[in-house]
NUBA-506852 format. One record per residue: residue number from 0; x negated, y, z of N, C-alpha, C in turn; residue in three letters. Coordinates in pm, whole numbers, plus 50000, padded with zeros to 5 digits. Each point is the difference from the previous one (the first is absolute). Layout:
BEGIN
{koldren NUM {X Y Z} {X Y Z} {X Y Z} "ALA"}
...
end
This chain:
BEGIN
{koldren 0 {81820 24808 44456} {49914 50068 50094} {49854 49970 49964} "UNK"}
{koldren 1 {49899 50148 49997} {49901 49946 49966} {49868 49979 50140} "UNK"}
{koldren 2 {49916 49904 50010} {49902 49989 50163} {49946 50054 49957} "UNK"}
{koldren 3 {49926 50026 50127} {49923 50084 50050} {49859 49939 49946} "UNK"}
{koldren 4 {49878 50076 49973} {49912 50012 49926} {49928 49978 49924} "UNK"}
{koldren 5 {49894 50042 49920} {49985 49990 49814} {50000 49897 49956} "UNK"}
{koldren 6 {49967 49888 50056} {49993 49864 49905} {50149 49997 50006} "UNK"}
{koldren 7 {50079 49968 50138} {50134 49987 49926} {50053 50050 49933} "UNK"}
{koldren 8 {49990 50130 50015} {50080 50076 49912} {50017 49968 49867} "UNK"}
{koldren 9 {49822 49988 49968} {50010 49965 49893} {50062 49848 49934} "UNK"}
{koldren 10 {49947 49949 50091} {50118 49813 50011} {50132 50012 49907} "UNK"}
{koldren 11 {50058 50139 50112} {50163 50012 50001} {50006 50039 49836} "UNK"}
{koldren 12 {49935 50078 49976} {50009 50088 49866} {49976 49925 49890} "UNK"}
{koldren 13 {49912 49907 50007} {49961 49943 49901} {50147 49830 50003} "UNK"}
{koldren 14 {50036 50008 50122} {50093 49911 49995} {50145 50053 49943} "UNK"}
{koldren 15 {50042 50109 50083} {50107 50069 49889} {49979 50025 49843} "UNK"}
{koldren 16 {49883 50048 49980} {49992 50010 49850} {50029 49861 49947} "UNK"}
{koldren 17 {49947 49907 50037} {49999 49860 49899} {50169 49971 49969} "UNK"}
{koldren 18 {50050 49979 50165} {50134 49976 50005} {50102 50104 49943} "UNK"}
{koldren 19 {49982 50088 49966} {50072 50075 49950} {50021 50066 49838} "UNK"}
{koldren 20 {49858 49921 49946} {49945 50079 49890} {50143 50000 49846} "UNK"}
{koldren 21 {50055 49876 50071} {50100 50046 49854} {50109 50074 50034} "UNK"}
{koldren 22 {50024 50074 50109} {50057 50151 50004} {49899 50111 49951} "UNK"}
{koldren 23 {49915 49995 49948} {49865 50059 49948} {49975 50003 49873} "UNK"}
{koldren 24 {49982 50159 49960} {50006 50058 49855} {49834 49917 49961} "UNK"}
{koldren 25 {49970 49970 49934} {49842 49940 49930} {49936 50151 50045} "UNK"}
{koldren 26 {50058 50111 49993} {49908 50131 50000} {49971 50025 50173} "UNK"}
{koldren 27 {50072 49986 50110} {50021 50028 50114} {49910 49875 50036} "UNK"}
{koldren 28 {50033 49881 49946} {49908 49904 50079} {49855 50017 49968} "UNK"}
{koldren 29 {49982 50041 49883} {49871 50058 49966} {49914 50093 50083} "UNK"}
{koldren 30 {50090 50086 50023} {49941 50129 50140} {50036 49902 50131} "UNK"}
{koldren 31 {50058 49945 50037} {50016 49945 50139} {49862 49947 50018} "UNK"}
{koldren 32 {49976 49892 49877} {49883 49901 50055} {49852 50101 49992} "UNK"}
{koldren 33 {50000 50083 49894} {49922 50108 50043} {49964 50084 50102} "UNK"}
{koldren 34 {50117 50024 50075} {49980 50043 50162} {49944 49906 50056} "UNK"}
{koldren 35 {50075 49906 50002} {49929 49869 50086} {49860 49992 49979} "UNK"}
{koldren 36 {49954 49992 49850} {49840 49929 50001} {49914 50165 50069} "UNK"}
{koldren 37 {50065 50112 49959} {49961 50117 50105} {49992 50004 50137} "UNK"}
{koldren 38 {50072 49885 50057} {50015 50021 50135} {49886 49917 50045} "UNK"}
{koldren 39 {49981 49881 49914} {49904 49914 50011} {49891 50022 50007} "UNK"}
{koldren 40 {49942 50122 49952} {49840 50082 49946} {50021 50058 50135} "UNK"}
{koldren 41 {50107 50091 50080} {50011 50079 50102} {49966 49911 50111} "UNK"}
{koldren 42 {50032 49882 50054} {49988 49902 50056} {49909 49941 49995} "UNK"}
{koldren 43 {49900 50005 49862} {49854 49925 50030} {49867 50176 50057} "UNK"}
{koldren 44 {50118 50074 49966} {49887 50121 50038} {49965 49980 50109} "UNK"}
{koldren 45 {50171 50008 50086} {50046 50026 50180} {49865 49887 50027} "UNK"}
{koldren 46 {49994 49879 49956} {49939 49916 50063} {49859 50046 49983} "UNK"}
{koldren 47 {49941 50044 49886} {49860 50031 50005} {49966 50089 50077} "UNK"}
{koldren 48 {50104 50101 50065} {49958 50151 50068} {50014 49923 50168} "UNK"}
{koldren 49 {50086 49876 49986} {50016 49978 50144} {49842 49919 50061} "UNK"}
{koldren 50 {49977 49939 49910} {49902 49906 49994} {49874 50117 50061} "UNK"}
{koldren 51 {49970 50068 49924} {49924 50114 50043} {49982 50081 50145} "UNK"}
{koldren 52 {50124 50051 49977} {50064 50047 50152} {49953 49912 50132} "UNK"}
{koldren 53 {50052 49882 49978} {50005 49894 50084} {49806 49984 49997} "UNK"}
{koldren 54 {49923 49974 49940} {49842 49979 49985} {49929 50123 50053} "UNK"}
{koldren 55 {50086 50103 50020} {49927 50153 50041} {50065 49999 50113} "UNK"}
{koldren 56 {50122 49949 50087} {50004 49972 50128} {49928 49942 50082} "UNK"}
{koldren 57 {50001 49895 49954} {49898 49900 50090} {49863 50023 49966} "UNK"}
{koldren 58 {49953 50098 49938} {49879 50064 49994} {49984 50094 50132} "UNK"}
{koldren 59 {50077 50094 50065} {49979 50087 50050} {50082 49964 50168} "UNK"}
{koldren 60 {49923 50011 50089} {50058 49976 50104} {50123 50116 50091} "UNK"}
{koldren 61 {50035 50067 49888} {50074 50154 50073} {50113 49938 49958} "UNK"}
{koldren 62 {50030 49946 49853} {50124 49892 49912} {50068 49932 50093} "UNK"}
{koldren 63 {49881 49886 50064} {49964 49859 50016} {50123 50043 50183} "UNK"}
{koldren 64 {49965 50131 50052} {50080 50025 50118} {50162 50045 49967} "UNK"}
{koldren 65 {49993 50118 49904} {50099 50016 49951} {50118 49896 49978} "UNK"}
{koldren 66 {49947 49929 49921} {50125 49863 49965} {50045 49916 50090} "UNK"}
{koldren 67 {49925 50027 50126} {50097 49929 50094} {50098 50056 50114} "UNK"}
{koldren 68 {50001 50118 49906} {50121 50054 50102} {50140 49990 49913} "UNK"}
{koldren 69 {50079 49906 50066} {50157 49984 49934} {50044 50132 49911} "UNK"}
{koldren 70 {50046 49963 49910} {50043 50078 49900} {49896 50109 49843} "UNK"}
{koldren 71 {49926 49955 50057} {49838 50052 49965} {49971 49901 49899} "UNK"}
{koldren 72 {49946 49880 50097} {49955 49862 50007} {49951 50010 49824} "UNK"}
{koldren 73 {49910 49902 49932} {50054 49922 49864} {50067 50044 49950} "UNK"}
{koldren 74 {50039 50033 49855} {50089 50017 49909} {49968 49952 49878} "UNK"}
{koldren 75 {50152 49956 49978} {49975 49903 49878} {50090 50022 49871} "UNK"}
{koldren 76 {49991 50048 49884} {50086 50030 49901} {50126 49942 49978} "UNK"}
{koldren 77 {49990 49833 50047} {50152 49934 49939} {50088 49996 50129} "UNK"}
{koldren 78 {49990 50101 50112} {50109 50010 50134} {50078 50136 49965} "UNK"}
{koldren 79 {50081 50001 50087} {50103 50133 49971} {49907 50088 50014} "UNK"}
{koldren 80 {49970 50101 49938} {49943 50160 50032} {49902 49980 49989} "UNK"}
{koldren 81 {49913 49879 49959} {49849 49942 49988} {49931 50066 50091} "UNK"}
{koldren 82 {50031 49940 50091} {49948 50008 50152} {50025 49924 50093} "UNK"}
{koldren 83 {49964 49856 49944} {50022 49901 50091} {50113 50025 50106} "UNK"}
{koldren 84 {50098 50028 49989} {50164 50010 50061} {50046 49944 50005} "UNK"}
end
């Protein structure tokens, strides 16, 4: 079973790959860890766009009301649906 959001995921993935790698063609593990270090670049993006997001909220007081209505609220890339859930 894999948890719930991106760091674990990636946890999980990078933990199955290790443990598993000698059921693993040299060519397949080659593209696996390639996804992975892809997912890794995707994951430092999420964080730079959140970082942003998050600095242009608390800039503007229309945000600053917004986010505190339940379900609205904060959102954060590594929760289910990256929306603080």
């Amino acid at each position: 079973m894999i948890p719930k959001g991106v760091s674990k995921f990636r946890q999980a993935v990078v933990g199955k790959l290790e443990s598993e790698k000698d059921k693993l063609t040299p060519l397949s593990q080659e593209m696996f860890w390639k996804l992975v270090e892809e997912f890794a670049a995707l994951e430092a993006q999420l964080a730079y766009y959140q970082e942003k997001l998050d600095t242009l909220a608390q800039s503007h007081p229309e945000c600053q009301r917004l986010m505190t209505i339940p379900g609205i609220g904060p959102f954060h890339g590594d929760s289910p649906g990256g929306r603080g859930q």
